[in-house]
C-alpha positions as CSV (number, residue, x, y, z in Angstrom):
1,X,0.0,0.0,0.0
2,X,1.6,3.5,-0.7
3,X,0.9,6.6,1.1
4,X,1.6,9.8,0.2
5,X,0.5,13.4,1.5
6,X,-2.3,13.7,-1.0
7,X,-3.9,10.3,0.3
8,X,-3.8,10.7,3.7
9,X,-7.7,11.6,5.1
10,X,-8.4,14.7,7.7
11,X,-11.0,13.3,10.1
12,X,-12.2,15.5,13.0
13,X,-14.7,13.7,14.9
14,X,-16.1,15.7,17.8
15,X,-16.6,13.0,19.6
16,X,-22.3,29.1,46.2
17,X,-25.2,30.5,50.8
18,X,-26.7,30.1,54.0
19,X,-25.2,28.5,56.9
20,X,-27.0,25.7,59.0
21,X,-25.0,26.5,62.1
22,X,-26.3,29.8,63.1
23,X,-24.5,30.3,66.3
24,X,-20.8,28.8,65.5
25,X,-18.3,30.9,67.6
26,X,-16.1,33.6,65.4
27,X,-18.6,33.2,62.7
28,X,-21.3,35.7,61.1
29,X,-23.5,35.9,58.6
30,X,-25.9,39.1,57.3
31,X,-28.8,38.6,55.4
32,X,-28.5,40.9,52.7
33,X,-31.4,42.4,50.0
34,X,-30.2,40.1,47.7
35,X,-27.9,37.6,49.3
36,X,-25.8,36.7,52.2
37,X,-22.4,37.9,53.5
38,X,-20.2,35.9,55.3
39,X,-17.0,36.0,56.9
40,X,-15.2,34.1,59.8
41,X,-14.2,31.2,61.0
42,X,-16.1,27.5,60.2
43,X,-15.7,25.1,63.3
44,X,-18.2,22.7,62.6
45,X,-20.2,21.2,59.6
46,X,-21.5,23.3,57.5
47,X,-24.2,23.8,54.6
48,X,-24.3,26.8,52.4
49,X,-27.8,26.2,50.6
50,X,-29.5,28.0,47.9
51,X,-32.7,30.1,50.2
52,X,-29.3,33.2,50.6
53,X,-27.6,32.7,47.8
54,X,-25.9,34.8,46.2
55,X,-22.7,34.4,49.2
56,X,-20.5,37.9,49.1
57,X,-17.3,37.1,51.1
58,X,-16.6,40.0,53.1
59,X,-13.7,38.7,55.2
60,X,-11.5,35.6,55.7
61,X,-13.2,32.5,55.7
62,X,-11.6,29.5,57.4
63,X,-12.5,25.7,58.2
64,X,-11.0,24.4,60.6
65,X,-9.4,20.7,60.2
66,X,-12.9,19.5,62.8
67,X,-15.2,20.4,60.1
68,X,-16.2,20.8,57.0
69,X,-17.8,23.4,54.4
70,X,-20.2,22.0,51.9
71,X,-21.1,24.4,49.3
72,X,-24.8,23.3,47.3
73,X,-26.0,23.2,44.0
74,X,-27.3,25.8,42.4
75,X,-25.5,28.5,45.1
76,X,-23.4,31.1,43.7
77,X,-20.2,32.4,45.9
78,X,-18.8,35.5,45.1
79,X,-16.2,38.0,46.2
80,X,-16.7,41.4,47.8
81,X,-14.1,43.3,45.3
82,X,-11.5,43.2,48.5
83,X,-8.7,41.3,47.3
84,X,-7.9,40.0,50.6
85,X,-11.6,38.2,51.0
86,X,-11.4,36.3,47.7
87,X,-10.4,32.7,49.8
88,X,-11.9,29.5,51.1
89,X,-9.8,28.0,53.3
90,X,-9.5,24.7,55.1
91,X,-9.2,21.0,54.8
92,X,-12.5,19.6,53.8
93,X,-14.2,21.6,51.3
94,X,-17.3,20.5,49.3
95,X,-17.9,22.0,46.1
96,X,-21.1,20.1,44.8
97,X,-23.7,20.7,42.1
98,X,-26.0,19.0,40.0
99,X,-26.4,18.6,36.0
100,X,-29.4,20.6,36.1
101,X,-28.3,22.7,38.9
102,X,-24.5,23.9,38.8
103,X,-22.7,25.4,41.7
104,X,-20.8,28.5,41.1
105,X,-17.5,30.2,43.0
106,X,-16.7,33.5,40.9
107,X,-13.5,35.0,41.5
108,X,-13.4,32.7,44.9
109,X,-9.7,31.2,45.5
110,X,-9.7,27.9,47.1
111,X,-6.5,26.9,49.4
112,X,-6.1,24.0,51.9
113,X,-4.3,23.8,55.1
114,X,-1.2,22.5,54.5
115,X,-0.1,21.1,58.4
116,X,-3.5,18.4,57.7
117,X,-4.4,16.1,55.7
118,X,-6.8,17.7,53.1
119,X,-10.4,16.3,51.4
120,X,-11.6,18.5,48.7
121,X,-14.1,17.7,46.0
122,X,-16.0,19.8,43.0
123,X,-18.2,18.5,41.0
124,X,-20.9,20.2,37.9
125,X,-19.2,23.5,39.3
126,X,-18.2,26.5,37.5
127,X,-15.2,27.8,39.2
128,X,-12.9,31.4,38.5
129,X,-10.3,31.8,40.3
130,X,-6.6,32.6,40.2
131,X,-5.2,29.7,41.9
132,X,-6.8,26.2,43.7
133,X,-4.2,24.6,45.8
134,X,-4.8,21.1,47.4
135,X,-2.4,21.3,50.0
136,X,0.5,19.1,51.1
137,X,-1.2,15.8,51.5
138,X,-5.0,14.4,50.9
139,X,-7.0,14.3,48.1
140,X,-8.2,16.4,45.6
141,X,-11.1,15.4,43.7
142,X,-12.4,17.4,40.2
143,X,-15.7,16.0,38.1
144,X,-18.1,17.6,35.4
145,X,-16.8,20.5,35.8
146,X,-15.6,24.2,34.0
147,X,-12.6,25.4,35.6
148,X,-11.1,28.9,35.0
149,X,-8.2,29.4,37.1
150,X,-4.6,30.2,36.3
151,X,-3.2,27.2,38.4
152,X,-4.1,24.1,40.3
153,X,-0.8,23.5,42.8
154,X,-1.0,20.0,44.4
155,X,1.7,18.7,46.5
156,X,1.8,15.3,47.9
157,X,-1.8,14.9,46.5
158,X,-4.3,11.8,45.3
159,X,-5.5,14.0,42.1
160,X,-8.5,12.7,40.0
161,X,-10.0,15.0,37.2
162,X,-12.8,13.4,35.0
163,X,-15.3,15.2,32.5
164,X,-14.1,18.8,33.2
165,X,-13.1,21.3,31.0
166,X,-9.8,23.7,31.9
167,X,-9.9,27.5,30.5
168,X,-5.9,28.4,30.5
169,X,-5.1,26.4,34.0
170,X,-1.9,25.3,34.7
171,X,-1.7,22.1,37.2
172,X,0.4,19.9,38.7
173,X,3.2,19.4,41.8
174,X,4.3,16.2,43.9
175,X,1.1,14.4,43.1
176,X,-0.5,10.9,41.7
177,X,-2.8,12.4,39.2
178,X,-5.2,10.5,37.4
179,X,-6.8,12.6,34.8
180,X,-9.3,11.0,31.6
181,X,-12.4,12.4,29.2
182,X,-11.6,16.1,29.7
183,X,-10.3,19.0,28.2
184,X,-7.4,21.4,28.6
185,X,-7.7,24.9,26.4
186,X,-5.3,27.6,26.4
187,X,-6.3,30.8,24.8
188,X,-2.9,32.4,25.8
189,X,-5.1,34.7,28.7
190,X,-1.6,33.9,30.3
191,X,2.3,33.3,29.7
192,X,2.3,30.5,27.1
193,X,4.7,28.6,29.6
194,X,2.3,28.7,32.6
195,X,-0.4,26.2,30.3
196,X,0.5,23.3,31.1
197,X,0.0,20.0,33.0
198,X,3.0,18.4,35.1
199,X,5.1,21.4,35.2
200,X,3.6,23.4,38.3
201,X,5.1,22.8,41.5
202,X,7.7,20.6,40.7
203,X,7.8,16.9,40.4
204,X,5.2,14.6,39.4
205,X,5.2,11.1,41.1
206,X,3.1,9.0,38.8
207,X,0.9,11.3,35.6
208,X,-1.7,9.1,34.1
209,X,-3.3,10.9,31.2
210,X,-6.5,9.1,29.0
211,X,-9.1,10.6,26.3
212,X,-8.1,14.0,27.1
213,X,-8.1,16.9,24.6
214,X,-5.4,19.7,24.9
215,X,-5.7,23.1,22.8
216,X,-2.5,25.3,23.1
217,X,-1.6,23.8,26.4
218,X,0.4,20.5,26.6
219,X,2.1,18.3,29.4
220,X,5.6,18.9,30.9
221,X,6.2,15.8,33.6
222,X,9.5,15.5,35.8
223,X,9.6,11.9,36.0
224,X,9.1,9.4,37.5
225,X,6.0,7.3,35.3
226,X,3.7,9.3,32.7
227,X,0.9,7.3,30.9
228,X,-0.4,8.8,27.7
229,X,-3.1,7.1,26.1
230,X,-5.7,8.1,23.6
231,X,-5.2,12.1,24.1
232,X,-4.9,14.8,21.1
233,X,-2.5,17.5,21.9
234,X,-2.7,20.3,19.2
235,X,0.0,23.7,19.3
236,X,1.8,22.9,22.5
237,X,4.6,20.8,24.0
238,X,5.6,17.6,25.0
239,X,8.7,17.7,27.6
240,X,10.0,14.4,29.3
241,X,12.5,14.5,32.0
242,X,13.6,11.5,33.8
243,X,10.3,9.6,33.7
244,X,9.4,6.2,32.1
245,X,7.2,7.1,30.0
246,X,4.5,5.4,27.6
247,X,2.5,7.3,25.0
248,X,0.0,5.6,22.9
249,X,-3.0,5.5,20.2
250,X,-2.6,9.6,20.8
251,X,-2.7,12.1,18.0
252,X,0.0,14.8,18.0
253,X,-0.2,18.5,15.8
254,X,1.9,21.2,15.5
255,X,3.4,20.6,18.8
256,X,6.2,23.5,19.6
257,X,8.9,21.0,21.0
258,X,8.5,17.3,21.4
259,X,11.7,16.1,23.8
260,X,13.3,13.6,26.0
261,X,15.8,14.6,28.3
262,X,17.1,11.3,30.9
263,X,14.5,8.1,31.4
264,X,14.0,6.0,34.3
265,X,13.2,3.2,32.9
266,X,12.1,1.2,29.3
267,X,9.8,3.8,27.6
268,X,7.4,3.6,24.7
269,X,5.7,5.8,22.1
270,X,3.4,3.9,20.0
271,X,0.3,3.9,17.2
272,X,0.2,7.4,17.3
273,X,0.1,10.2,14.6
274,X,2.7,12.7,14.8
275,X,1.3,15.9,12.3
276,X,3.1,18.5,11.2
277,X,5.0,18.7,14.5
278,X,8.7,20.0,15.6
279,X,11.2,17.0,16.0
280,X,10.9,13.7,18.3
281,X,14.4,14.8,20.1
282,X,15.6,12.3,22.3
283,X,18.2,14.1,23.6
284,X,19.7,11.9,26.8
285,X,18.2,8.3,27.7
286,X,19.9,5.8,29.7
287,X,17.5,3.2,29.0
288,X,15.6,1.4,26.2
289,X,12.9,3.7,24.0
290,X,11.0,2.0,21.7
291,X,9.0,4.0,18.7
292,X,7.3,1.7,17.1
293,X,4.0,2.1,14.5
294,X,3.7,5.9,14.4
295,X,2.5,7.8,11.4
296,X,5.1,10.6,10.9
297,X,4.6,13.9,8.4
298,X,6.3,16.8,8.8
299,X,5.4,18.5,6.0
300,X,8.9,20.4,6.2
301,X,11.0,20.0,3.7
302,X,14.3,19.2,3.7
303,X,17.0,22.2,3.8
304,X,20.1,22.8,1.9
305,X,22.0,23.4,4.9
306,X,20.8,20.4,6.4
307,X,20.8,19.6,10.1
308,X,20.6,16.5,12.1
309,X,18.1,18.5,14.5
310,X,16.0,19.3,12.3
311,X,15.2,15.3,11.6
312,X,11.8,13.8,12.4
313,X,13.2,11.9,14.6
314,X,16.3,13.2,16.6
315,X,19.0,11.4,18.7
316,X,21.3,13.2,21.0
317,X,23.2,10.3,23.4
318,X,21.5,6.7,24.3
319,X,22.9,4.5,26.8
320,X,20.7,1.8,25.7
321,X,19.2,1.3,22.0
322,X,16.4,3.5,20.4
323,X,14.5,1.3,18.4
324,X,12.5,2.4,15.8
325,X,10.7,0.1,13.7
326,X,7.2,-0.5,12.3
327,X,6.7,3.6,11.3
328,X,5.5,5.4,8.5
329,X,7.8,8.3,7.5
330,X,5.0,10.0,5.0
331,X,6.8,12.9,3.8
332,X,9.3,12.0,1.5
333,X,10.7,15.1,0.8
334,X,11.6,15.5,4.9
335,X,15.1,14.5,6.6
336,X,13.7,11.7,8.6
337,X,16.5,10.5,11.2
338,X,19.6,12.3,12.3
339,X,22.3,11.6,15.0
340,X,24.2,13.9,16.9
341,X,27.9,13.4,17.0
342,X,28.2,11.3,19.8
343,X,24.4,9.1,20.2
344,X,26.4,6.4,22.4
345,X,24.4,3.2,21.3
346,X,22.0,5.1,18.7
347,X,19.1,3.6,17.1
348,X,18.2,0.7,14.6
349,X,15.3,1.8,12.0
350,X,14.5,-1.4,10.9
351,X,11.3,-2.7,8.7
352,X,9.4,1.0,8.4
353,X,7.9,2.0,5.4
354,X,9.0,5.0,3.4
355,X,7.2,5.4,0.4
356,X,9.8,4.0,-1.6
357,X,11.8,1.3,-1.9
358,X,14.6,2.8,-3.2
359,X,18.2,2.6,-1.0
360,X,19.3,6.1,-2.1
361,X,16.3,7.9,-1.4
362,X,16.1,6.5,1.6
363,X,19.1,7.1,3.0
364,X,19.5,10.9,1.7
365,X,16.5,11.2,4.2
366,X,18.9,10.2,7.0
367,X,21.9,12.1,8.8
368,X,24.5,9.8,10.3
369,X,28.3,9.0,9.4
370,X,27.6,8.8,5.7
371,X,26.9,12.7,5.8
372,X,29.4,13.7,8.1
373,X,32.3,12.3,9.3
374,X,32.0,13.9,12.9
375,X,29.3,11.3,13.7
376,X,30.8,8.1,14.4
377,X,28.1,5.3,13.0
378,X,25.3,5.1,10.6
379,X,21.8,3.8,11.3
380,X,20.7,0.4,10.2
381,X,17.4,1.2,8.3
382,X,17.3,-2.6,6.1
383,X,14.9,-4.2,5.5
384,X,12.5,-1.8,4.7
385,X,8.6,-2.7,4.4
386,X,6.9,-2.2,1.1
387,X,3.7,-1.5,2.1
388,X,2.6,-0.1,6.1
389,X,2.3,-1.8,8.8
390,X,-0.7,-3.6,9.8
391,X,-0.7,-1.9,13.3
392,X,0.2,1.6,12.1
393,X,-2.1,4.6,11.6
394,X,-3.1,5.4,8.5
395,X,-4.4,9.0,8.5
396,X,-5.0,11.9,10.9
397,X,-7.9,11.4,13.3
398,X,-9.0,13.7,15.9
399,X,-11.0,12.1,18.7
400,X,-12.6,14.9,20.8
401,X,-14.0,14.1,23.7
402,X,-18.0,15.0,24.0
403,X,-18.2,17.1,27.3
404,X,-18.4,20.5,26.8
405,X,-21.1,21.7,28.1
406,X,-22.3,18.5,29.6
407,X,-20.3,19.5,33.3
């Protein structure tokens, strides 16, 4: 089968308040003309309902690690304008609407204690805020919602986001985060670097990533396991840094960078298509990557002055072998693989499919020792497979998942 720019198909498929503790000490409520406004400190469970809402936050508002704060559906929090009372503050914080009936905090930070172990859950809320931070330790829990905040800090966290949608938010931090069938979109409200998942806070401990659309925002992950699977990432980045790492059945465009810096342990990327995207560079790995049945087009084509880092696929230093094999390199007009001039074990290119059969085209589409006698060794790229692979994509499809405005 032969596949070539012109035949390769396009598919998008689009797939907060009355209290019910009236007399707790430190804390006050006034009924307002056309709300509630509340300040002070929380010390046992609490229920804002719907009969005050809207809630004005005049001053601070703290739970203490005793009790808890559950917010209803269909009640509306909002801030007085002071930008000192724009918090909710404590351990166990309950944000919780319904599908017909969403719960809204507008302008409302939300930060937990960070000396306790920390409970917080949202669900079918709409959120604004600047920042939500979970805390040190505990869990923090995110469901069917729309969340509008500039970052999400969690720090020794259990994460779990499902079905929510993310307007320019940047999250992540010393967390297990678990996050599947929702949506990040970055409309550049912010510094482009701040839209991003992994990178805030620091290091990840274990990123697990599944049916989840990114716009302009894209994942950054400091080691040590990041799971990929079924995602579209479209204008951003992808930045590994000692992790083992597996990304699969995903669909990559445009991205910005697309890197590897270090590994921790035998890493994949596999069945996915890579579109029009900056270079796979694999700059440092000490262990075993394996890219294997990925559609490649770069639609760049090649330069005059031609550069090893400019090639689909790049290889800076590997301690153990890259192995590439079962790939379709569309564009045949692209420099495909390149080697830097000292890739340690480098990478074997075995049975892909190019387009062509032809030895010479195929290796003018690579950079290794027979282009330049500063790089040490060429790369094995025989036998070459006359048709693609049975297990390798054949066009562009865009899987979106079918939440918005179903939080």
């Amino acid at each position: 089968m032969c596949l070539n720019p012109q035949s390769i198909l396009l598919r998008t498929v689009a797939i907060l308040v009355v209290t019910t503790a009236l007399y707790l000490l430190s804390w006050t409520h006034c009924h307002a003309a056309d709300g509630t406004q509340v300040s002070g400190i929380i010390a046992s469970d609490t229920t804002w309902s719907i009969a005050d809402s809207p809630i004005e936050i005049v001053g601070h508002v703290q739970i203490t690690p005793s009790a808890s704060l559950t917010v209803a559906a269909g009640v509306e929090v909002v801030s007085s304008g002071d930008s000192a009372y724009k918090e909710l503050f404590g351990s166990n914080l309950y944000v919780l609407g319904t599908t017909k009936s969403l719960t809204k905090l507008n302008n409302i930070d939300i930060r937990s204690d960070s000396d306790v172990s920390n409970d917080v859950r949202i669900e079918h809320a709409e959120i604004s805020c600047d920042s939500i931070d979970a805390g040190d330790r505990g869990r923090l829990d995110i469901r069917n919602s729309l969340i509008d905040c500039r970052r999400i800090r969690v720090r020794r966290s259990e994460v779990t986001i499902e079905k929510t949608v993310f307007l320019d938010t940047g999250l992540g931090g010393e967390a297990d985060i678990t996050i599947h069938d929702s949506q990040f979109l970055c409309t550049n409200k912010y510094p482009q670097d701040s839209c991003y998942v992994g990178l805030t806070g620091g290091r990840t401990r274990n990123l697990s990533i599944e049916n989840t659309y990114f716009d302009g925002s894209g994942i950054f992950a400091v080691g040590p396991s990041v799971s990929v699977s079924n995602v579209v990432v479209n204008g951003s980045s992808l930045n590994f840094d000692g992790c083992t790492f597996s990304l699969t059945d995903s669909t990559f465009i445009g991205l910005r960078t697309f890197q590897v810096t270090g590994s921790e342990g035998e890493s994949q990327i596999m069945r996915n298509v890579i579109w029009k995207a900056s270079p796979l560079r694999i700059l440092q790995t000490e262990h075993t990557v394996r890219i294997e049945n990925n559609l490649f087009y770069s639609g760049a084509p090649m330069q005059k002055n031609v550069s090893p880092w400019d090639a689909t696929i790049f290889v800076g230093k590997a301690e153990e072998v890259i192995i590439v094999r079962y790939n379709t390199f569309a564009d045949q007009q692209s420099l495909a693989l390149g080697y830097d001039s000292d890739p340690g074990v480098g990478m074997s290119a075995e049975n892909c499919y190019w387009g062509t059969e032809d030895i010479d085209q195929i290796s003018g589409r690579i950079y290794d020792a027979n282009n330049d006698l500063h790089v040490p060794k060429a790369i094995s790229f025989s036998p070459i497979l006359a048709e693609v692979h049975p297990g390798t994509p054949l066009y562009l499809q865009v899987l979106l998942p079918a939440i918005r405005g179903n939080y």
